[in-house]
N, C-alpha and C positions, 0 to 999 in steps of 0.2 A: 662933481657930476660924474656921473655912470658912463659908460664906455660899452657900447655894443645891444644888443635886443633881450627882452626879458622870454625866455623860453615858455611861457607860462602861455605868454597871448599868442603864441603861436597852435599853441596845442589845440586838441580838438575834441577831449573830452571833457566829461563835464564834470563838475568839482566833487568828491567824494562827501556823503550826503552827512551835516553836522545838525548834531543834537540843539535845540533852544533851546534856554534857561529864562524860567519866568520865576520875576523874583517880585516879592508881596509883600510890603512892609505893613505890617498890621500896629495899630492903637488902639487899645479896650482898657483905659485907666482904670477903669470900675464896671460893674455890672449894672450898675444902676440907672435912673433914668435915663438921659439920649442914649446910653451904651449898653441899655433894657435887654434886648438882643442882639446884641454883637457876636457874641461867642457860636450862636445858633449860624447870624451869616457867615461868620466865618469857616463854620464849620461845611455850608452848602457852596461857598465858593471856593473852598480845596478840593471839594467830591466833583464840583462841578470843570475844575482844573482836571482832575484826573482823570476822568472821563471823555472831558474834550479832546484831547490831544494822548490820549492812548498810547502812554511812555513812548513817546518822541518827543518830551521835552522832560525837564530837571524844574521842579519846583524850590524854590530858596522862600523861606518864610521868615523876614526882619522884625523882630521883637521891636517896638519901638516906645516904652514906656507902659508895658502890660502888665493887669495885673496877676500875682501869684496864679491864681485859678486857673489863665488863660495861658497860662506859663508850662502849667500843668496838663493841659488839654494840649499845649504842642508838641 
């Protein structure tokens, strides 16, 4: 156990401003049927990542079983 006060809660300014990290695991096995359009949404919901939040956050994009094409496109 600790011994004494943490200088942190004493203080009175406020915490120096940290970047977010939005991170996006994507699955598009194929282009085909249910996954007809995927690559199109994915494509509007990175523009629409980058625009929202106007680099004040770090985009991470997780492959998670994509195919080639979509591999290519990231």
């Amino acid at each position: 156990m600790r011994n004494g006060l943490n200088p942190s809660k004493s203080s009175r300014r406020l915490a120096a401003f940290r970047r977010h990290r939005v991170i996006l695991p994507v699955h598009i096995p194929s282009l085909d049927g249910y996954f007809t359009h995927s690559l199109e949404i994915l494509k509007l919901s990175l523009e629409s990542l980058r625009v929202s939040t106007r680099d004040q956050a770090s985009i991470t994009v997780i492959s998670n079983g994509c195919t080639q094409t979509v591999l290519n496109e990231l």
